[in-house]
Short mmCIF file of the C-alpha atoms (twelve columns), coordinates in Angstrom:
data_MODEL
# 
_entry.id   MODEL 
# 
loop_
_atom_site.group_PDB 
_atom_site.id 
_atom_site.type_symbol 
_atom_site.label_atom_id 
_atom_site.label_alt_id 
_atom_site.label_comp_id 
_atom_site.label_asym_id 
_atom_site.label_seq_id 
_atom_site.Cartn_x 
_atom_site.Cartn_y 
_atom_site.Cartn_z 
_atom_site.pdbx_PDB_model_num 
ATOM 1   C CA . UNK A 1   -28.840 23.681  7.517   1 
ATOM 2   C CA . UNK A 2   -25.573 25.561  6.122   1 
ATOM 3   C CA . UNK A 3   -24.512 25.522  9.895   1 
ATOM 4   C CA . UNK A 4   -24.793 21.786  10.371  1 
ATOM 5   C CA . UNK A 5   -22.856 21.301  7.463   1 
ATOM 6   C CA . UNK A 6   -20.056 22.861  7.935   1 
ATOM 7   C CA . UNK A 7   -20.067 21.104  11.067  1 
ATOM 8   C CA . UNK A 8   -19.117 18.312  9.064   1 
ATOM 9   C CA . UNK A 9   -16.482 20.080  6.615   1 
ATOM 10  C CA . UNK A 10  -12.930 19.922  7.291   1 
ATOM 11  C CA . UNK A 11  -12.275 22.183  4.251   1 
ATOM 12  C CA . UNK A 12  -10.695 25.601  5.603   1 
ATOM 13  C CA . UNK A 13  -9.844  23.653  8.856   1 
ATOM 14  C CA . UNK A 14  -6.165  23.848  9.927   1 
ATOM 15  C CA . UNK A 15  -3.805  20.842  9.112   1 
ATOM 16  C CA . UNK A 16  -3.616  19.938  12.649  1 
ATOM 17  C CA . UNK A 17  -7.116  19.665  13.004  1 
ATOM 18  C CA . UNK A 18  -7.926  17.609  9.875   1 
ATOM 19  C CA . UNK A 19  -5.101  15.222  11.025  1 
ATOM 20  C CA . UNK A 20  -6.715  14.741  14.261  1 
ATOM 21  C CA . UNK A 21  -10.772 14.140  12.622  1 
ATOM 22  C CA . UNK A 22  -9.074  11.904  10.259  1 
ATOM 23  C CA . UNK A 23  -7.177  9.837   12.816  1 
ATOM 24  C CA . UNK A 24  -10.636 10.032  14.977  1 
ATOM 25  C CA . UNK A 25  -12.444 8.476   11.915  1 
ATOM 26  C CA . UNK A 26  -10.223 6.088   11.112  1 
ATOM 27  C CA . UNK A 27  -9.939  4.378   14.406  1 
ATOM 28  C CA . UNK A 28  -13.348 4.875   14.909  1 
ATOM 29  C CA . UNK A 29  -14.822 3.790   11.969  1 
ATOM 30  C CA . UNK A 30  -12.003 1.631   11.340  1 
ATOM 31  C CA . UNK A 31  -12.387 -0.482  14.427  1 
ATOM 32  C CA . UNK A 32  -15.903 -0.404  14.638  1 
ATOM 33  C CA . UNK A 33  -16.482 -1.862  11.270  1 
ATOM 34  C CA . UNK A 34  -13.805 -4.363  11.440  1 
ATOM 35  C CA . UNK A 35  -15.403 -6.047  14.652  1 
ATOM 36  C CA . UNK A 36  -18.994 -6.141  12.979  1 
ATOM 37  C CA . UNK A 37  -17.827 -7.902  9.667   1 
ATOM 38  C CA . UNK A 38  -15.122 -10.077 11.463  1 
ATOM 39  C CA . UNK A 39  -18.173 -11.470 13.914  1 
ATOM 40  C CA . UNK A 40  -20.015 -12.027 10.372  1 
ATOM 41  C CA . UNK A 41  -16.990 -13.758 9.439   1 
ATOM 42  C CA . UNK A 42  -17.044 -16.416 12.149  1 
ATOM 43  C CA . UNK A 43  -20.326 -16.878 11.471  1 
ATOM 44  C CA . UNK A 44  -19.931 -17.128 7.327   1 
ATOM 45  C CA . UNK A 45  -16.705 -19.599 7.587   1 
ATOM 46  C CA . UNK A 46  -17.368 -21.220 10.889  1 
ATOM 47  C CA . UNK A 47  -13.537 -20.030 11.782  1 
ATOM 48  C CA . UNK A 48  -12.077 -17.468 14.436  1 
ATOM 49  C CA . UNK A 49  -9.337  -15.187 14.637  1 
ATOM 50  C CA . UNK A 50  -6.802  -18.016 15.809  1 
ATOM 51  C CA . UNK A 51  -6.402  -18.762 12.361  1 
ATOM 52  C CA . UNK A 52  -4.077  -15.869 12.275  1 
ATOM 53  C CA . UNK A 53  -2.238  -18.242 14.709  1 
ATOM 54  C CA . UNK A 54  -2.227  -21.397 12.978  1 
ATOM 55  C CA . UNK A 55  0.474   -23.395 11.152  1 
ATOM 56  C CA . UNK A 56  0.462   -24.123 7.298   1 
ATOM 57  C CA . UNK A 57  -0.112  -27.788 7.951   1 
ATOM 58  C CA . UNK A 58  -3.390  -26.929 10.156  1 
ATOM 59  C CA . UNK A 59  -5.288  -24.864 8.526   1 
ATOM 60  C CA . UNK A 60  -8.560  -25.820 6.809   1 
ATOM 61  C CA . UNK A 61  -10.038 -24.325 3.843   1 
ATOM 62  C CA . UNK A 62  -12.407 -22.190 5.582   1 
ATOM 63  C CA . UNK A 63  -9.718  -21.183 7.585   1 
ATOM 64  C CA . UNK A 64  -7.632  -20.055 4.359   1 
ATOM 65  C CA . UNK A 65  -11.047 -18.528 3.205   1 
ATOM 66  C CA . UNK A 66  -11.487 -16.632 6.255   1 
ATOM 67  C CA . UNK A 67  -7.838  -15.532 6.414   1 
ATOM 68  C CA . UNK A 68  -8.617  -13.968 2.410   1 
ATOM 69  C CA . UNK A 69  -12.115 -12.486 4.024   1 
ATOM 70  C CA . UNK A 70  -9.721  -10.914 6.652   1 
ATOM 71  C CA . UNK A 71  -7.327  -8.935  4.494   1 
ATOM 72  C CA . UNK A 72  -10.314 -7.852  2.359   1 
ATOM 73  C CA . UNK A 73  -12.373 -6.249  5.382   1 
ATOM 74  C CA . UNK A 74  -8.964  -4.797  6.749   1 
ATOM 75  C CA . UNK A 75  -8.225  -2.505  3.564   1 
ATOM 76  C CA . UNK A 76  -11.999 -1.869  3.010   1 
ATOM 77  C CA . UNK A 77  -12.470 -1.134  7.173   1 
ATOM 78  C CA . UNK A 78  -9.466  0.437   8.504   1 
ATOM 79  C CA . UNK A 79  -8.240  2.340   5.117   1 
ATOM 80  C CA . UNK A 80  -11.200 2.944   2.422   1 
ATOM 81  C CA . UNK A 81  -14.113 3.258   3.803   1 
ATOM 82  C CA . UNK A 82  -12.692 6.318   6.916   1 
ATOM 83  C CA . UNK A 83  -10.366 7.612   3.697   1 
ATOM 84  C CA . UNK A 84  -13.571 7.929   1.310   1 
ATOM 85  C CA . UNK A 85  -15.256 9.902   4.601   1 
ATOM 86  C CA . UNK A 86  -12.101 12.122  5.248   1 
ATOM 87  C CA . UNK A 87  -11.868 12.982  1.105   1 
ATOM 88  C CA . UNK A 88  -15.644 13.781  1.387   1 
ATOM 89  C CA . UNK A 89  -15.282 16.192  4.083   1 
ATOM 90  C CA . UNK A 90  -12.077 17.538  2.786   1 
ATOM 91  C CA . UNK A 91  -13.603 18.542  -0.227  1 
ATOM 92  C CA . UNK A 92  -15.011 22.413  -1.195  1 
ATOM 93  C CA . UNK A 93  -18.560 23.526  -0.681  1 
ATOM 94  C CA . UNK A 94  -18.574 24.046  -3.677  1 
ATOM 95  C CA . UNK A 95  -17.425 21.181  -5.498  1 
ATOM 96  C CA . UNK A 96  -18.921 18.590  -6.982  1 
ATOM 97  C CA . UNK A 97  -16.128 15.720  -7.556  1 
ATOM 98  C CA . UNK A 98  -13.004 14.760  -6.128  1 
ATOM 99  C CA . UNK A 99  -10.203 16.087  -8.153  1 
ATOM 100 C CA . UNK A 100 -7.527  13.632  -6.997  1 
ATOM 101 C CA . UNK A 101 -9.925  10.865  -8.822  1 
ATOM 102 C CA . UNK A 102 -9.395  13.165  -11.992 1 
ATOM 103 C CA . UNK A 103 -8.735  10.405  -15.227 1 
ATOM 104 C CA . UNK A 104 -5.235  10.358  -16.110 1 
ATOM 105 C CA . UNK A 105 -4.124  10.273  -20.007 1 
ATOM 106 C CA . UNK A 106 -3.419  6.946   -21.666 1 
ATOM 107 C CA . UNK A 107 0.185   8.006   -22.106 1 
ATOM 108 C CA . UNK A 108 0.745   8.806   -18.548 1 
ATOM 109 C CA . UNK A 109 -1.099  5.356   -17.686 1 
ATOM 110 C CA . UNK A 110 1.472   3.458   -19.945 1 
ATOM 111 C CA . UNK A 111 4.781   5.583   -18.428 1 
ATOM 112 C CA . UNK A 112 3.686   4.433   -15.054 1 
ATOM 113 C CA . UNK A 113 3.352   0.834   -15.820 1 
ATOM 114 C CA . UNK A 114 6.693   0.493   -17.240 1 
ATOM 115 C CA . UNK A 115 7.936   2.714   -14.000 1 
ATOM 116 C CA . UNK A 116 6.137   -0.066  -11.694 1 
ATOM 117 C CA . UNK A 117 7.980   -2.666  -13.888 1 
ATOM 118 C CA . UNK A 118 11.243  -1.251  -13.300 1 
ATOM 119 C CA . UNK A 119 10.882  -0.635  -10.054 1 
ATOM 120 C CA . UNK A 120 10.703  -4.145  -9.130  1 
ATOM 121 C CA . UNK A 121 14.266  -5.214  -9.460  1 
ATOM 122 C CA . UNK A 122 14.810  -2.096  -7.560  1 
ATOM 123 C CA . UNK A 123 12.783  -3.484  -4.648  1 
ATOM 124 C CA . UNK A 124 13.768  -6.827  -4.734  1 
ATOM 125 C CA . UNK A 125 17.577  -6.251  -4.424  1 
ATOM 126 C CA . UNK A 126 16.814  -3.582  -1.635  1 
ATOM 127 C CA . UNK A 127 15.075  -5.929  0.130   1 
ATOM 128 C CA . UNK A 128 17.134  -8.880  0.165   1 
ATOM 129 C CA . UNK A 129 19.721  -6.006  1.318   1 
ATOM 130 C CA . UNK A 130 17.373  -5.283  4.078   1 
ATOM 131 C CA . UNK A 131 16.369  -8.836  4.995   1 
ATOM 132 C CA . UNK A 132 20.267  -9.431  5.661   1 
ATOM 133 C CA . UNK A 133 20.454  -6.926  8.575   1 
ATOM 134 C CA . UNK A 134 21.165  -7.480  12.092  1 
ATOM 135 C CA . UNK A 135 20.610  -5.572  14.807  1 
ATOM 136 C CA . UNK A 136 23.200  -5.307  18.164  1 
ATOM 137 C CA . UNK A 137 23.231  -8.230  20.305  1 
ATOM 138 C CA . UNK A 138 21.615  -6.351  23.015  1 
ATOM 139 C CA . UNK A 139 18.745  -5.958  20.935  1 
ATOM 140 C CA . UNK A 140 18.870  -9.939  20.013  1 
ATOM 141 C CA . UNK A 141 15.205  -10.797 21.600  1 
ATOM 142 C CA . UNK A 142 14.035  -7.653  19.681  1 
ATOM 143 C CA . UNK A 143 15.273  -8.968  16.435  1 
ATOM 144 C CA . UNK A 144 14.082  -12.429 17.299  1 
ATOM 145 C CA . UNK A 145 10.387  -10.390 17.745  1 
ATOM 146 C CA . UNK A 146 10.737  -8.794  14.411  1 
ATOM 147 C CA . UNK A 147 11.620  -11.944 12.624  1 
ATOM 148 C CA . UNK A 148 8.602   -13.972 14.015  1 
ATOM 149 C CA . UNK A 149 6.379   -10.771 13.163  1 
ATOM 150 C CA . UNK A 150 7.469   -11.059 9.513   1 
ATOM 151 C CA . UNK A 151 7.994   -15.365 9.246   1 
ATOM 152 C CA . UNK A 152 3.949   -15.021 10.127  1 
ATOM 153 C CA . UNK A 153 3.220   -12.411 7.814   1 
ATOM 154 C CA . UNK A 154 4.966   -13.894 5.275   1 
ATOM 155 C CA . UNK A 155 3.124   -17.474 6.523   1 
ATOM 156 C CA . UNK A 156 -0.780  -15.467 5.541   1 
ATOM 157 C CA . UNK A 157 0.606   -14.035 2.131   1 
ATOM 158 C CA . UNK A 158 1.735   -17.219 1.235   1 
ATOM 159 C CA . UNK A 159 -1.510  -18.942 2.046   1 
ATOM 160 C CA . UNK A 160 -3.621  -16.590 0.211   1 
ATOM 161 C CA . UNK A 161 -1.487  -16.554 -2.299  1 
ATOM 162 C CA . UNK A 162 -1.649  -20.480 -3.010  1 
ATOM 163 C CA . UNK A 163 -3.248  -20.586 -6.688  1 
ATOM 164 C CA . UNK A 164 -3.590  -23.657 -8.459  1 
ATOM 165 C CA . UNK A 165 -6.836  -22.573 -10.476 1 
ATOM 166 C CA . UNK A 166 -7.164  -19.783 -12.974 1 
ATOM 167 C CA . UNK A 167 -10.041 -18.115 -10.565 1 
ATOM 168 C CA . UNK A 168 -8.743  -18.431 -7.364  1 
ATOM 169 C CA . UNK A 169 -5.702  -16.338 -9.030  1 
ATOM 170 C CA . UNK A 170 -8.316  -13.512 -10.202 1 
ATOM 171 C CA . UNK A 171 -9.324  -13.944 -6.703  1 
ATOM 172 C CA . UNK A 172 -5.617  -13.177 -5.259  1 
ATOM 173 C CA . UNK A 173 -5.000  -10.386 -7.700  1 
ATOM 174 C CA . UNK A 174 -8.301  -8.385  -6.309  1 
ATOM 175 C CA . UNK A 175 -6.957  -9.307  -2.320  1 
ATOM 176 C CA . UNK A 176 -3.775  -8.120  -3.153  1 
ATOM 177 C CA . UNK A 177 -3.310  -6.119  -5.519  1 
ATOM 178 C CA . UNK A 178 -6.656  -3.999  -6.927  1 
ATOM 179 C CA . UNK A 179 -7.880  -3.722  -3.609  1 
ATOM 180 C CA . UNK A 180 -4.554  -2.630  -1.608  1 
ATOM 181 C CA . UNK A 181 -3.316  -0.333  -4.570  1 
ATOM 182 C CA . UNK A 182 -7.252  1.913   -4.255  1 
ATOM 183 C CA . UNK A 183 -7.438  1.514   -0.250  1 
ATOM 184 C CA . UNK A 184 -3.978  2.254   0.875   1 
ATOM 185 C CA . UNK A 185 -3.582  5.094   -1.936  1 
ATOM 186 C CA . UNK A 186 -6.624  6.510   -0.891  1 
ATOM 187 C CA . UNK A 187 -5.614  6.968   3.049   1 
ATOM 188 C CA . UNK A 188 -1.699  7.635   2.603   1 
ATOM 189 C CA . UNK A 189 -1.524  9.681   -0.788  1 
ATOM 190 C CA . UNK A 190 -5.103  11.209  -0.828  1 
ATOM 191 C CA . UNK A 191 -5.553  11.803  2.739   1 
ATOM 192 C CA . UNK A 192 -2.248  11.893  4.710   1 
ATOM 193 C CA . UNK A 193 0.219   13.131  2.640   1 
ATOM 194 C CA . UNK A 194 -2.446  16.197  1.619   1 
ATOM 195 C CA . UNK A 195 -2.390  17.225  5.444   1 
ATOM 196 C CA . UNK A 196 1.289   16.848  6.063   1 
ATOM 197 C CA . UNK A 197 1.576   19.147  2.341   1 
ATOM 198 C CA . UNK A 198 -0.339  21.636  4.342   1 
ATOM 199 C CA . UNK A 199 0.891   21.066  7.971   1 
ATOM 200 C CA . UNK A 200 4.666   21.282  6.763   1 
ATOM 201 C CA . UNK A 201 4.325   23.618  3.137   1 
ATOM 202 C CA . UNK A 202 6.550   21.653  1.690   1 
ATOM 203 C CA . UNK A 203 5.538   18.523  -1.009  1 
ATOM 204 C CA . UNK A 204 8.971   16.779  -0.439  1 
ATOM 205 C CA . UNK A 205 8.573   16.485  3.437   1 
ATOM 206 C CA . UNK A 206 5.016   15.433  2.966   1 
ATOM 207 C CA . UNK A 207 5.817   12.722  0.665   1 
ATOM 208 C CA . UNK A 208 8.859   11.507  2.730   1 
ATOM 209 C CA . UNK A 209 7.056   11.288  6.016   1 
ATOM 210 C CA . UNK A 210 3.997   9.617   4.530   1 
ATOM 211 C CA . UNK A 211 6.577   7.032   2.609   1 
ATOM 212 C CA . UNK A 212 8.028   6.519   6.661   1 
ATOM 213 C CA . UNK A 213 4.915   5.673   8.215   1 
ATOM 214 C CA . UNK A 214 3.607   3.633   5.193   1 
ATOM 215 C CA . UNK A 215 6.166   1.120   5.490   1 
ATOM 216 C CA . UNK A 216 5.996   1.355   9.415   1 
ATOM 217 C CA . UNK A 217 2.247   0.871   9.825   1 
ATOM 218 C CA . UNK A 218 3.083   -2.517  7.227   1 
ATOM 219 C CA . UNK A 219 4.509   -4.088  10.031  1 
ATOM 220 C CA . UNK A 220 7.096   -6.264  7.937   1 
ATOM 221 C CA . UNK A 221 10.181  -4.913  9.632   1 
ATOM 222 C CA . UNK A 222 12.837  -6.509  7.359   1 
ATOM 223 C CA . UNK A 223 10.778  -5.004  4.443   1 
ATOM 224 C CA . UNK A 224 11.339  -1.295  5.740   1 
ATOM 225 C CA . UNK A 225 13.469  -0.402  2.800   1 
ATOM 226 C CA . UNK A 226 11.912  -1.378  -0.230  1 
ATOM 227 C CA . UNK A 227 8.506   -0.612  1.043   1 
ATOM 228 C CA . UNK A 228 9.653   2.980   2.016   1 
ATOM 229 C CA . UNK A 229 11.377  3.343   -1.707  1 
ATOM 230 C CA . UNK A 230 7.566   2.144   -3.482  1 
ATOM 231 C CA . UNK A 231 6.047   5.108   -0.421  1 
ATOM 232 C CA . UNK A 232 8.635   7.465   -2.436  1 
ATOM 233 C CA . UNK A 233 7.720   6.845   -5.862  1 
ATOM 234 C CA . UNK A 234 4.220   6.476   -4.945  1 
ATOM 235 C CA . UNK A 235 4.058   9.748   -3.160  1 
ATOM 236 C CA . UNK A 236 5.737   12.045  -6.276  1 
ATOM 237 C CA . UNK A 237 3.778   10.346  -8.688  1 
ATOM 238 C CA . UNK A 238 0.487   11.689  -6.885  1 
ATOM 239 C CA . UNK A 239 2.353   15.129  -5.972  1 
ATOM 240 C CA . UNK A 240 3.477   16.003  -9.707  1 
ATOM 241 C CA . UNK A 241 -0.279  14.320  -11.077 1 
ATOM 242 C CA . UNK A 242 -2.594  15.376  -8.995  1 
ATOM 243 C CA . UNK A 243 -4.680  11.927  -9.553  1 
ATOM 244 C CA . UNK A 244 -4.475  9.148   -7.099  1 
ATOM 245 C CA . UNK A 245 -5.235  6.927   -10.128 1 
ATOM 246 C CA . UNK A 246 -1.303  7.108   -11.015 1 
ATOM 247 C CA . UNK A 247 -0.074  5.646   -8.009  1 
ATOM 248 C CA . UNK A 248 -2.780  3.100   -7.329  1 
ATOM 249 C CA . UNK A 249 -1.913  2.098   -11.158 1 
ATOM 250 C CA . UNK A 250 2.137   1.924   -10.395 1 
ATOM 251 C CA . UNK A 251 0.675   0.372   -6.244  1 
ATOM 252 C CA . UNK A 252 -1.342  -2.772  -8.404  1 
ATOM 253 C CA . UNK A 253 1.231   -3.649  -11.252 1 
ATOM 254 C CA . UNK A 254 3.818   -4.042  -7.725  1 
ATOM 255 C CA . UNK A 255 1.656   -6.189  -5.996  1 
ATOM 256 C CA . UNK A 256 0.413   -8.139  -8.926  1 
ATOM 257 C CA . UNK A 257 2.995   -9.058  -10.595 1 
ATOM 258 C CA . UNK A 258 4.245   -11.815 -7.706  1 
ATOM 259 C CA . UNK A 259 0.726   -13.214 -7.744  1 
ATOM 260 C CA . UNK A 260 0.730   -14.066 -11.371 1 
ATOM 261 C CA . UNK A 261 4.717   -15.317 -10.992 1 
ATOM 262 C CA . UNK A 262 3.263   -17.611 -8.308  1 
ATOM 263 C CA . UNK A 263 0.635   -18.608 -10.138 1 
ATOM 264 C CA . UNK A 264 2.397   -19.427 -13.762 1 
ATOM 265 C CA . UNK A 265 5.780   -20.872 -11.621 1 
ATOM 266 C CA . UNK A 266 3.845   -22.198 -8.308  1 
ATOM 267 C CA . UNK A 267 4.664   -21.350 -4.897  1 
ATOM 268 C CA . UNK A 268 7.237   -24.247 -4.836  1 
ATOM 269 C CA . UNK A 269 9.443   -22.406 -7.375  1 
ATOM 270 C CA . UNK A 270 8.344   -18.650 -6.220  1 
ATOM 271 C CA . UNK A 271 9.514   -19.336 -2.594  1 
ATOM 272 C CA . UNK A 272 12.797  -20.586 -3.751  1 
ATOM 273 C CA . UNK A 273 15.733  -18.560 -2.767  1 
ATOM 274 C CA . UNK A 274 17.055  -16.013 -4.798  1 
ATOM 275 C CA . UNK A 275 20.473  -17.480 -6.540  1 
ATOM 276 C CA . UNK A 276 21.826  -14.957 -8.582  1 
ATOM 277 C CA . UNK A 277 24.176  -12.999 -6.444  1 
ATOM 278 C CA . UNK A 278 23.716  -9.892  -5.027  1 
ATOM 279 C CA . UNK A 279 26.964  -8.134  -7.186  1 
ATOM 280 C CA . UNK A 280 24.802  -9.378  -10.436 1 
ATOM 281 C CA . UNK A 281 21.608  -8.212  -9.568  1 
ATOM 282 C CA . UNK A 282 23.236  -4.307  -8.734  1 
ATOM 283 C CA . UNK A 283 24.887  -4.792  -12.145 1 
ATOM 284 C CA . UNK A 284 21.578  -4.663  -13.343 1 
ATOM 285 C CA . UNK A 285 20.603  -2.294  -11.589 1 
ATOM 286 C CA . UNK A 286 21.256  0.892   -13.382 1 
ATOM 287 C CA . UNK A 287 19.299  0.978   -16.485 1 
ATOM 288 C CA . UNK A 288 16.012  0.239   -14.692 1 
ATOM 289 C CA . UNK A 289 16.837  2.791   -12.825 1 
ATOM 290 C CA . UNK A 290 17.741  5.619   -15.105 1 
ATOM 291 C CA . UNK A 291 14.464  4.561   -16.699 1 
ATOM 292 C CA . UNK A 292 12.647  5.506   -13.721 1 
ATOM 293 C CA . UNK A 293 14.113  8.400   -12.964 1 
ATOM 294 C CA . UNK A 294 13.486  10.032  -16.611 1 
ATOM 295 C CA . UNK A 295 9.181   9.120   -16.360 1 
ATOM 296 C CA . UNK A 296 9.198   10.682  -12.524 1 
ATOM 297 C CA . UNK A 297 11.585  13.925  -14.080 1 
ATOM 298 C CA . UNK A 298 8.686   14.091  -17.087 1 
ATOM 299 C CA . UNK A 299 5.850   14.121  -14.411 1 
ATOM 300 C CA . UNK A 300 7.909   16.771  -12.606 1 
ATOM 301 C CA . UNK A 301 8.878   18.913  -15.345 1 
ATOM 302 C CA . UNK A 302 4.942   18.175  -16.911 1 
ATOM 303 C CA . UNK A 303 3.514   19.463  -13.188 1 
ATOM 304 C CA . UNK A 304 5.824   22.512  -13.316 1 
ATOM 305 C CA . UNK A 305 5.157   23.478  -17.098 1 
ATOM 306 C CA . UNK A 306 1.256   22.990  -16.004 1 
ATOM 307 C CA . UNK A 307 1.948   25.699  -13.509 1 
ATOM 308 C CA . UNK A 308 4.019   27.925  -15.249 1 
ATOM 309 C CA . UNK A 309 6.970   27.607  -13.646 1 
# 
C-alpha cells in the first residue's frame, strides 16, 4: 500500500518532474472536465460555444447565462480543481493540512486590503500606458490580431458584468472576483511559483517568471503591464507569508472593486473614457505607492525576523 502511494506523491520529486505531473494534470484534467460540464452547459442553457462569437446586440439571456457558466467552469476546470490535485500530492507523508492555506492575522488581512486599494491607481495608469502602444508597421496585422483578441475579451467581461439588480451583482462578484482570486492563486502562487522556487533556488526569479506567464496565459495583450505588476505583488505577498490566503485577499479586492463601480455608476458611466490626463494621474501616483511599498517591506522584514535573519 505504502508503494502505491508514493506512486502518487510528488513530495521529494525533483522540480522538473513536479512541473511536468502538474502540467500533465492540468491539461488533462483541465480539458477533460471542461468538455463534460460545457456539453452540460448546452444542454442546461440551450446555447453553444458560438456565443463566445456573438455581438452585444445578439445575444440572448441564456446566452449571457451561459457565457457566466463558462468563466465559472474555466477557473474551477482548468485552474482549481488540477491545482487542489497537484497541492495534494505535493504535500508530506506526513502531513495532515496544507500549510499555504495557514489563517493569516487580522492585521495582516487589513494591510493587504489597503495594499490592493492602492494598487489600483497603480494599475490603471499602467495600463492606459500599455493600451497606448504600437507595435512596428511590419507587425501591423499582428497588432490588428491582438486588438480583436482583447475588443472580444473585453466584449464577455462587459456582458457579465452588466448589473442592474443587487443579486445579479453578488452574482458578478463570485464570477469575478472570489472565484478568480482562490483558483488562479491556487495554480500560479501555490503550485507554480513553489516549483520554479525549487527549480531556480531563488524566490525573486520564481515570483518574476510566474508574474510573466500569469499575465501571458490572460491573453489580454494590451493588459501585459498592469497584469504582470498585480503577478509581482501577488507573488511576494505569498513568498514573505507563506499563506495563499494573502494574495487571493489582495487578487479579490482588485477584481471586485470594478464590479461594484459598475454596478453603483452603471456600465454607461464605467465604460466611459478616462478624462483626467495622464500627467495628473502620475502626480498621484506617488503616495499610493510609497504606501505599498512600506506593507510589502513589513511582510519582508516580518518573513525575515520569523527566520532569524
Amino acid at each position: 500500500m505504502g508503494d502505491k502511494q508514493r506512486h502518487f506523491k510528488l513530495y521529494n520529486e525533483s522540480p522538473l518532474y513536479q512541473l511536468f505531473v502538474s502540467l500533465l494534470i492540468i491539461m488533462g484534467v483541465g480539458i477533460t472536465l471542461s468538455i463534460i460540464l460545457i456539453l452540460a452547459g448546452t444542454m442546461i442553457f440551450g446555447s453553444d460555444l458560438t456565443v463566445l462569437e456573438k455581438s452585444t446586440e445578439a445575444l440572448r439571456n441564456s446566452d449571457v447565462g451561459f457565457l457566466k457558466y463558462i468563466l465559472i467552469i474555466q477557473d474551477i476546470s482548468l485552474f482549481l480543481v488540477p491545482s487542489i490535485i497537484i497541492l495534494v500530492m505535493m504535500k508530506p507523508g506526513s502531513s495532515t493540512g496544507l500549510s499555504e492555506l495557514k489563517i493569516p492575522h487580522l492585521k495582516e488581512t487589513g494591510l493587504v486590503i489597503i495594499l490592493a486599494l492602492c494598487i489600483l491607481p497603480v494599475t490603471s495608469f499602467t495600463e492606459q500606458i500599455n493600451a497606448g502602444m504600437h507595435l512596428p508597421e511590419w507587425l501591423s496585422g499582428v497588432e490588428k490580431w491582438m486588438v480583436e483578441k482583447e475588443d472580444h475579451a473585453n466584449n464577455i467581461i462587459n456582458q457579465v458584468m452588466i448589473s442592474p439588480a443587487f443579486g445579479t451583482m453578488i452574482l458578478n462578484l463570485f464570477i469575478i472576483a472570489i472565484l478568480p482570486a482562490l483558483a488562479e492563486e491556487i495554480l500560479f502562487r501555490g503550485v507554480l511559483q513553489k516549483i520554479l522556487y525549487n527549480l531556480f533556488k531563488s524566490g525573486h526569479v520564481a515570483i518574476w517568471v510566474t508574474a510573466f506567464i500569469f499575465s501571458t496565459i490572460h491573453f489580454q495583450f494590451f493588459g501585459f503591464i498592469p497584469r504582470f505588476i498585480l503577478g509581482l505583488v501577488f507573488g511576494y505577498l505569498f513568498f514573505w507569508s507563506g499563506t495563499l490566503w494573502l494574495p487571493v485577499i489582495s487578487h479579490f479586492v482588485n477584481n471586485a472593486v470594478p464590479v461594484v463601480v459598475a454596478y453603483i455608476q452603471g456600465m454607461e458611466k464605467f465604460d466611459a473614457p478616462v478624462d483626467t490626463p495622464l500627467l495628473k494621474q502620475a502626480i498621484a501616483l506617488p503616495l499610493p505607492i510609497l504606501i505599498s511599498l512600506i506593507i510589502l517591506f513589513y511582510f519582508r522584514n516580518n518573513r525575515r525576523n520569523t527566520d532569524g535573519h
